[in-house]
N, CA, C and O of each residue as an XYZ file, in Angstrom:
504
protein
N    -235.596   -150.449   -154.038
C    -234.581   -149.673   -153.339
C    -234.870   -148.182   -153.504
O    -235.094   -147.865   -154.672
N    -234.923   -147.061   -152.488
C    -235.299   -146.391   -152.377
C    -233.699   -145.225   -152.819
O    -232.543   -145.413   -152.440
N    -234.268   -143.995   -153.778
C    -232.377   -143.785   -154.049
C    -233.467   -142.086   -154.194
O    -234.571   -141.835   -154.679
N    -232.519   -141.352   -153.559
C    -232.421   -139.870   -153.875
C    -231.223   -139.204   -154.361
O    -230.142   -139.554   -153.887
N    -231.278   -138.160   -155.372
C    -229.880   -138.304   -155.847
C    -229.860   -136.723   -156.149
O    -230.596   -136.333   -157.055
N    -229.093   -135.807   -155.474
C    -228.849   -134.874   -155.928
C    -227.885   -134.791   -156.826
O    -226.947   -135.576   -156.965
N    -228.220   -133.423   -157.701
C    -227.971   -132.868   -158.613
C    -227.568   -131.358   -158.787
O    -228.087   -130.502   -158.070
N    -226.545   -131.008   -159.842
C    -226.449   -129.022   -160.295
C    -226.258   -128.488   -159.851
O    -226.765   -127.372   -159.969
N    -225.098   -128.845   -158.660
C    -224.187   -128.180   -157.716
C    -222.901   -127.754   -158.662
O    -222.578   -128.170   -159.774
N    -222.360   -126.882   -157.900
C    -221.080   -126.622   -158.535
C    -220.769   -125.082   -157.829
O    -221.345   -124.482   -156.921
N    -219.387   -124.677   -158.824
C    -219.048   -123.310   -158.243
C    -219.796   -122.089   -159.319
O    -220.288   -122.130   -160.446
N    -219.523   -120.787   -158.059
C    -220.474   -119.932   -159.010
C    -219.776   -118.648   -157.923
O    -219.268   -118.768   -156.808
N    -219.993   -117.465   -158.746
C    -220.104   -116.326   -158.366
C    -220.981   -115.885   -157.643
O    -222.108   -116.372   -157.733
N    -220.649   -114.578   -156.492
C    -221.823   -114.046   -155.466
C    -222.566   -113.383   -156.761
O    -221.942   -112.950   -157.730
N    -224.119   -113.365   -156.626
C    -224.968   -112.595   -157.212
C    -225.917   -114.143   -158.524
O    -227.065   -114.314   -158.933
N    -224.684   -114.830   -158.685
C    -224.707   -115.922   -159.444
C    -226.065   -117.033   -159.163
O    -226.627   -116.954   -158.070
N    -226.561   -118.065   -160.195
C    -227.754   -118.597   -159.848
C    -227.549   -120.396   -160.250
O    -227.339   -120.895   -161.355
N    -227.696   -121.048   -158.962
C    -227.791   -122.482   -159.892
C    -229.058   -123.392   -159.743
O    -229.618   -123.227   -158.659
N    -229.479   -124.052   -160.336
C    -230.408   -125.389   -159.945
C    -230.260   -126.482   -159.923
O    -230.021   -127.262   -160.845
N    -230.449   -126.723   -158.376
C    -230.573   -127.880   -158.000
C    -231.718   -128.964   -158.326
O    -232.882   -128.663   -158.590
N    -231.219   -130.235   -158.268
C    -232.628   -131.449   -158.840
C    -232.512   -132.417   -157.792
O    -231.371   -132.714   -157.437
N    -233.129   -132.759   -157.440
C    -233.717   -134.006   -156.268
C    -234.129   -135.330   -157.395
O    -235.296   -135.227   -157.770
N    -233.815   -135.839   -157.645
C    -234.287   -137.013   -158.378
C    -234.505   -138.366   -157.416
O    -233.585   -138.863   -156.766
N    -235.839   -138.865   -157.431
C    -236.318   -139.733   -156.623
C    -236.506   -140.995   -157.081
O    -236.959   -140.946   -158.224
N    -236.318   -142.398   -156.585
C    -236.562   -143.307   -157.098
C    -237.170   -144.250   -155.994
O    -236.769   -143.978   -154.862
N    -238.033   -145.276   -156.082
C    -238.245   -146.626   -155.415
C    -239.211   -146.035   -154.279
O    -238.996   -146.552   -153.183
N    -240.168   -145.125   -154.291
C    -241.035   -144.941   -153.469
C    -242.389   -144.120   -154.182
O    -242.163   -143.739   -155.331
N    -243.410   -143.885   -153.778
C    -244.129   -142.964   -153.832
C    -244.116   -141.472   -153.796
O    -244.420   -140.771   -152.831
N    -243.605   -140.961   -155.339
C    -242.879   -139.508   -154.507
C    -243.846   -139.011   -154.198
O    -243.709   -138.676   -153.021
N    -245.037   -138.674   -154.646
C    -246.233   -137.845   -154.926
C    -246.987   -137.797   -153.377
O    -247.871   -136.997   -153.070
N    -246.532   -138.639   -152.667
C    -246.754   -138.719   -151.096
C    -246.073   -138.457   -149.852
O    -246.196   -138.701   -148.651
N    -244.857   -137.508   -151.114
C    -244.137   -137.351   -149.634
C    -243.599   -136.198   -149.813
O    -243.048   -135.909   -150.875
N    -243.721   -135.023   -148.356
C    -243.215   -134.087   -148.327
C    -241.797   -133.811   -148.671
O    -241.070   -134.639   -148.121
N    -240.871   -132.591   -149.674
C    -239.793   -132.924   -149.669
C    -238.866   -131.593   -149.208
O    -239.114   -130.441   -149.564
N    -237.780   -131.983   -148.368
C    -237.214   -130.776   -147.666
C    -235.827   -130.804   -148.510
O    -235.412   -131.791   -149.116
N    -235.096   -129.361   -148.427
C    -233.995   -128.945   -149.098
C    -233.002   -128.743   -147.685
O    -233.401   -127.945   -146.838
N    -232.179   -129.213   -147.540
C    -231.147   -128.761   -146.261
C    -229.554   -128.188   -146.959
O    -229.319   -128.132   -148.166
N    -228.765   -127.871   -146.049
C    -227.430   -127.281   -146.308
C    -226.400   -127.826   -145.399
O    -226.970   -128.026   -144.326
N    -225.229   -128.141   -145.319
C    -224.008   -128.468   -144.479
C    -223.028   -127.957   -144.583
O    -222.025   -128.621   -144.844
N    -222.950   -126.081   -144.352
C    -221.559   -125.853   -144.410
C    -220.216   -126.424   -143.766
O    -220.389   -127.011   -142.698
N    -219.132   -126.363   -144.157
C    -218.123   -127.457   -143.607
C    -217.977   -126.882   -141.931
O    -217.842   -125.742   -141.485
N    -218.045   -127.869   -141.436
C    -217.721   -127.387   -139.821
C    -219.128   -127.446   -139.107
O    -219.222   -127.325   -137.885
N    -220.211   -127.637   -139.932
C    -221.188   -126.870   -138.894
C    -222.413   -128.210   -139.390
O    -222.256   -129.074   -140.252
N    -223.521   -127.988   -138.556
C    -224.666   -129.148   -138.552
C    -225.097   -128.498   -139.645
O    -224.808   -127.385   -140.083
N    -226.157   -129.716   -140.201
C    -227.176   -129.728   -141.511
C    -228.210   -128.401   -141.114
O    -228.495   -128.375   -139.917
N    -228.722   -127.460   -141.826
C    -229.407   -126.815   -142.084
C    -230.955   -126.925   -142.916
O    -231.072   -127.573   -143.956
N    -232.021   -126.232   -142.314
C    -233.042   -126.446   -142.873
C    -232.895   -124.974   -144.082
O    -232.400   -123.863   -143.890
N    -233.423   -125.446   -145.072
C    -233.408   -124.647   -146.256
C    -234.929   -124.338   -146.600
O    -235.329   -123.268   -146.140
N    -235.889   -125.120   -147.360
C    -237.233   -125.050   -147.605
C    -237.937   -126.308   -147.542
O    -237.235   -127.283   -147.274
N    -238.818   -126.446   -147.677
C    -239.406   -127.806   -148.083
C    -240.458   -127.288   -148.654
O    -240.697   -126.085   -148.752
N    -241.713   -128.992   -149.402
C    -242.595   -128.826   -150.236
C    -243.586   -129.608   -149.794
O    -243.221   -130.584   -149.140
N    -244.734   -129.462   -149.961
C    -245.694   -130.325   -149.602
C    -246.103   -131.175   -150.859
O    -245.784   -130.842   -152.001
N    -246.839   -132.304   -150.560
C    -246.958   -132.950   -151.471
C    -247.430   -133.028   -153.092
O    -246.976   -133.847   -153.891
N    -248.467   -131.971   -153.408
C    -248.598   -131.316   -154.211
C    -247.738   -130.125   -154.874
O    -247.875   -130.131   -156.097
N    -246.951   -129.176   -154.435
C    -246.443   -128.219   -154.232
C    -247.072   -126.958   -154.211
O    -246.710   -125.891   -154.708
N    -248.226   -127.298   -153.454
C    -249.168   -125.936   -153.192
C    -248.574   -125.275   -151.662
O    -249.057   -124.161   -151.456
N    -247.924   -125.604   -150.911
C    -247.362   -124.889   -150.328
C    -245.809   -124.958   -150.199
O    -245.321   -126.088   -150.236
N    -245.170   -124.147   -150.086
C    -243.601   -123.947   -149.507
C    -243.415   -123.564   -148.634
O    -244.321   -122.803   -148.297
N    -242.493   -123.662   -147.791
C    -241.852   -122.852   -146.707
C    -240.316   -122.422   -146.371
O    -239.733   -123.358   -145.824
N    -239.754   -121.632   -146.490
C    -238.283   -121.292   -146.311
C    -237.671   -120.841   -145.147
O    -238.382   -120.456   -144.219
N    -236.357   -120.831   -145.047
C    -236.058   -120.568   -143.873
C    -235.696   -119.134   -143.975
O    -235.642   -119.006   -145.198
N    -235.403   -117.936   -143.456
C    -235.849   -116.497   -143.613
C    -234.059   -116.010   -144.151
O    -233.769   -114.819   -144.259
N    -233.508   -116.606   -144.303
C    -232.203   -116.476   -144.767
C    -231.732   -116.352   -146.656
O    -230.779   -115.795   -147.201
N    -232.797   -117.079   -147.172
C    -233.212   -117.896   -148.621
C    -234.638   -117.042   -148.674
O    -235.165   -117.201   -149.775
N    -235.313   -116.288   -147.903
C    -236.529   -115.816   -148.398
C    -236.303   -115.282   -149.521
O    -235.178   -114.783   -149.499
N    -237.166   -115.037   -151.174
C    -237.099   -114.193   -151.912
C    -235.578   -114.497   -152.909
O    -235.260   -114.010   -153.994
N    -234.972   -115.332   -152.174
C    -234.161   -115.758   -153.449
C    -233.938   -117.252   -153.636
O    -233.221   -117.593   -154.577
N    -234.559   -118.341   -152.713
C    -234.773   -119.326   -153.889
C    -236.148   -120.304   -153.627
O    -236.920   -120.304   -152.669
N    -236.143   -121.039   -154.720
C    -237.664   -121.332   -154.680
C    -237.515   -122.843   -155.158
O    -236.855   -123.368   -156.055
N    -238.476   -123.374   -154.108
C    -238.688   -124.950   -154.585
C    -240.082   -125.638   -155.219
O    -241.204   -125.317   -154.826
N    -239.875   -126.460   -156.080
C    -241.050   -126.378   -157.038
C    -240.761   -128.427   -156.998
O    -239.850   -129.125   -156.554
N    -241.712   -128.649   -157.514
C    -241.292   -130.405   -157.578
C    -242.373   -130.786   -159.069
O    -243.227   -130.033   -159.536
N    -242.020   -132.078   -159.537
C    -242.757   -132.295   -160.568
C    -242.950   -134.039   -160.161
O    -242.086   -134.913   -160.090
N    -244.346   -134.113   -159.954
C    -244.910   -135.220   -159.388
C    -244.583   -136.581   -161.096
O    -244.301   -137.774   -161.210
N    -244.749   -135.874   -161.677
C    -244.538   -136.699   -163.030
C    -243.371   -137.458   -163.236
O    -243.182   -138.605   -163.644
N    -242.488   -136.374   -162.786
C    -240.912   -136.678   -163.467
C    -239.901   -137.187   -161.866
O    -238.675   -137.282   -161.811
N    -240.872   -137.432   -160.749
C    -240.057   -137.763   -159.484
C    -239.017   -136.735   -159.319
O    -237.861   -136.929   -158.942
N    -239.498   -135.757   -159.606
C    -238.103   -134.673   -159.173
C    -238.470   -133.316   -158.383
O    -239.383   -132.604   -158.802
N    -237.752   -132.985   -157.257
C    -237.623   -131.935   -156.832
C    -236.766   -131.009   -156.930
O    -235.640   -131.504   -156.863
N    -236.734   -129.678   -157.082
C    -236.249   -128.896   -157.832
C    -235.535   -127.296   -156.575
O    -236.305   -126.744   -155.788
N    -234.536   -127.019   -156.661
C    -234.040   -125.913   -155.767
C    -233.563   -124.737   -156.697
O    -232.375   -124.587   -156.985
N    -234.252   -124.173   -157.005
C    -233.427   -122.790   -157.463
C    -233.432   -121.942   -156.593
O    -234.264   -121.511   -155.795
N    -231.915   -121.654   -156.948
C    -231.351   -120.479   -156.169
C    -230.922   -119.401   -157.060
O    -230.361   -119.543   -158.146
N    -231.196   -118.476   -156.573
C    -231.413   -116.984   -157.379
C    -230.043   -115.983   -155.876
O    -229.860   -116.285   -154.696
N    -229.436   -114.883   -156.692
C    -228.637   -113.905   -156.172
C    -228.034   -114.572   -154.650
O    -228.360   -114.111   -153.557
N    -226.850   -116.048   -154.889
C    -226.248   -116.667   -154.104
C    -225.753   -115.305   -153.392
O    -225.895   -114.123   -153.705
N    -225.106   -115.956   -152.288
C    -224.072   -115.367   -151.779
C    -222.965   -116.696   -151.083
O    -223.093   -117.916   -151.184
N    -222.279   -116.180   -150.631
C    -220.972   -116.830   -150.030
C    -221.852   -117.786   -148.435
O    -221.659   -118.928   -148.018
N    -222.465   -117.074   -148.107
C    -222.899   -117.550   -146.886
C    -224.008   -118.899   -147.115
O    -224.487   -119.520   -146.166
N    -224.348   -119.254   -148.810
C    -224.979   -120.347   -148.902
C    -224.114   -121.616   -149.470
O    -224.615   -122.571   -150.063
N    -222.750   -121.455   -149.186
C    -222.118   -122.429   -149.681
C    -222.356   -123.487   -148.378
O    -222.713   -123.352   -147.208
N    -221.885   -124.817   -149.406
C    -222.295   -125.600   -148.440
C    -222.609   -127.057   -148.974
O    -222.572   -127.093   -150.204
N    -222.829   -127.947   -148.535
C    -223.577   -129.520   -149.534
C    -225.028   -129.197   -149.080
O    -225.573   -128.656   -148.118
N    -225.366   -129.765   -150.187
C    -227.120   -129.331   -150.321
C    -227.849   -130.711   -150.425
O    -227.961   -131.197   -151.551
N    -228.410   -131.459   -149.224
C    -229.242   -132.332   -149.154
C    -230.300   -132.065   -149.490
O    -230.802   -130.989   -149.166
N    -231.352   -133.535   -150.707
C    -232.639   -133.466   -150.067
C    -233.339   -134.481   -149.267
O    -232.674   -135.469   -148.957
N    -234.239   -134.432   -148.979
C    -234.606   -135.004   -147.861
C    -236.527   -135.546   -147.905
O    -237.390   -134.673   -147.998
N    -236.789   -136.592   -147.848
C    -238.051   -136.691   -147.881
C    -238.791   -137.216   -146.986
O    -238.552   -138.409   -146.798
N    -239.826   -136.647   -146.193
C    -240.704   -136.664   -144.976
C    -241.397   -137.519   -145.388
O    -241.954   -137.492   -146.485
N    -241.493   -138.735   -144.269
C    -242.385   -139.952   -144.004
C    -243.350   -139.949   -142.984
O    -243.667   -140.974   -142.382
N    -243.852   -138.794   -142.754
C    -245.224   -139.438   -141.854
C    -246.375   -138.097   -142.097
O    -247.284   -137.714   -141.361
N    -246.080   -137.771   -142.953
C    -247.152   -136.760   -143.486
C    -246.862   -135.341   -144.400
O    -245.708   -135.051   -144.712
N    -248.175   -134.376   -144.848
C    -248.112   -133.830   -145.372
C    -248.056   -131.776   -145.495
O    -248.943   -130.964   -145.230
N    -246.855   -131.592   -145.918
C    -247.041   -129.955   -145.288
C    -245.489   -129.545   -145.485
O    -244.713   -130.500   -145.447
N    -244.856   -128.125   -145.712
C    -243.701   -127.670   -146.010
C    -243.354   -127.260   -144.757
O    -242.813   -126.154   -144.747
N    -243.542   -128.001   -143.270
C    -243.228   -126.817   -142.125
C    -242.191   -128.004   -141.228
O    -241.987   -127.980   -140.015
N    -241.746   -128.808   -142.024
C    -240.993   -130.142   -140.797
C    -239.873   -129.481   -141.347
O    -239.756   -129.259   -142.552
N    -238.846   -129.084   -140.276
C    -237.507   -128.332   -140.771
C    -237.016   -129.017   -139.837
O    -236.930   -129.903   -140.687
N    -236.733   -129.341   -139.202
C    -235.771   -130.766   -138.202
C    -235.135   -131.834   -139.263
O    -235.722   -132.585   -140.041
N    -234.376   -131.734   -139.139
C    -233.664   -133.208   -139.814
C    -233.842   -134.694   -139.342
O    -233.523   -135.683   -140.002
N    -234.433   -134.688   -138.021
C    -235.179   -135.798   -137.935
C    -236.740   -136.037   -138.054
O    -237.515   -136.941   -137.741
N    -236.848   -134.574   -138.764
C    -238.462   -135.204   -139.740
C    -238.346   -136.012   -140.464
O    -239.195   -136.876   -140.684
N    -236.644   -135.855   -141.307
C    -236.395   -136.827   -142.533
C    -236.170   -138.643   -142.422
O    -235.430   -139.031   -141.518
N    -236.376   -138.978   -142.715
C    -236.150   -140.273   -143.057
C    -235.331   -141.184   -144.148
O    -234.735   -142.256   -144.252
N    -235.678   -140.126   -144.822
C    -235.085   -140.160   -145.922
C    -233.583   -139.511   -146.815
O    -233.028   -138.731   -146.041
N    -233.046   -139.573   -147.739
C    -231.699   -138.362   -147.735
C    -231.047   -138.829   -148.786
O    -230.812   -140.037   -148.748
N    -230.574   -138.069   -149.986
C    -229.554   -138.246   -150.527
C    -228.004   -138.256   -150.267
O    -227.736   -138.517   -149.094
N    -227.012   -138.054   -151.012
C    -226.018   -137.959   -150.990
C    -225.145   -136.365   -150.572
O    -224.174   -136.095   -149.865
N    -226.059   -135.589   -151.405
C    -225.539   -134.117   -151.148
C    -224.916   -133.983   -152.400
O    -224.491   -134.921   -153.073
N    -224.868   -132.688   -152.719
C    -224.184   -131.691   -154.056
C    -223.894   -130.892   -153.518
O    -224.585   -130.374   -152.641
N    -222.591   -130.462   -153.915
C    -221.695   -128.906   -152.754
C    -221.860   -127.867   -153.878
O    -221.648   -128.024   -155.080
N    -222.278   -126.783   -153.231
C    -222.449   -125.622   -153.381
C    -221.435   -124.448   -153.322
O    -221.532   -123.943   -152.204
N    -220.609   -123.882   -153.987
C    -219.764   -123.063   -153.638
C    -219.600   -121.661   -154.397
O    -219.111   -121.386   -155.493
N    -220.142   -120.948   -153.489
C    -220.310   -119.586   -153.757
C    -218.782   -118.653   -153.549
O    -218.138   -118.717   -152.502
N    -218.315   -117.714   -154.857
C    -217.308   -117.257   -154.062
C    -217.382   -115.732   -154.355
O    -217.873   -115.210   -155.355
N    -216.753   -115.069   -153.203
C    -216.894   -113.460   -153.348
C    -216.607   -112.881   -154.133
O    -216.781   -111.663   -154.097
């Protein structure tokens, strides 16, 4: 059974920093690209960053440039979201998401995913 399970959401202050964990189970993580998304209330899922299978490349969406960074650990099945100097405008549930038909940090569509956890809400306040 295939289980993704986010993690290290919670509330926090603007300027404030949390990390998120992707914890993977019942597949091959080490083969699969993994994307970070967002769902503020009211509005569609958001592309955030993703990772390629190694984590030699990243890609972000220009909103999150320079303040958060995704890293994964092929060992420990986990993907990893830190977020550095939140603001209010990144609140939200924070999916991850893992790409099934190849390799690279640039599938930002939500129907690249195949895959998906549950979500961890994010709440930034002014």
């Amino acid at each position: 059974q295939v289980r993704l399970v986010e993690s290290g959401g919670g509330l926090v202050q603007t300027g404030g920093s949390l990390r998120l964990s992707c914890v993977v189970s019942g597949l091959s993580f080490s083969v699969y690209s993994m994307g970070w998304f967002r769902q503020p209330l009211g509005k569609e899922r958001q592309f955030v960053g993703a990772i390629d299978w190694t984590g030699g490349r990243t890609y972000y969406t220009d909103s999150v440039k320079g303040r958060f960074i995704i890293s994964r650990d092929n060992d420990q099945n986990v993907a990893l979201l830190q977020m550095n100097h939140l603001v209010p405008g990144d609140t939200g549930v924070y999916y991850c998401g893992a790409h099934t038909a190849g390799n690279g940090p640039y599938y930002t569509s939500v129907a690249s995913y195949a895959l998906w956890g549950r979500g961890t809400r994010v709440t930034v306040s002014s």
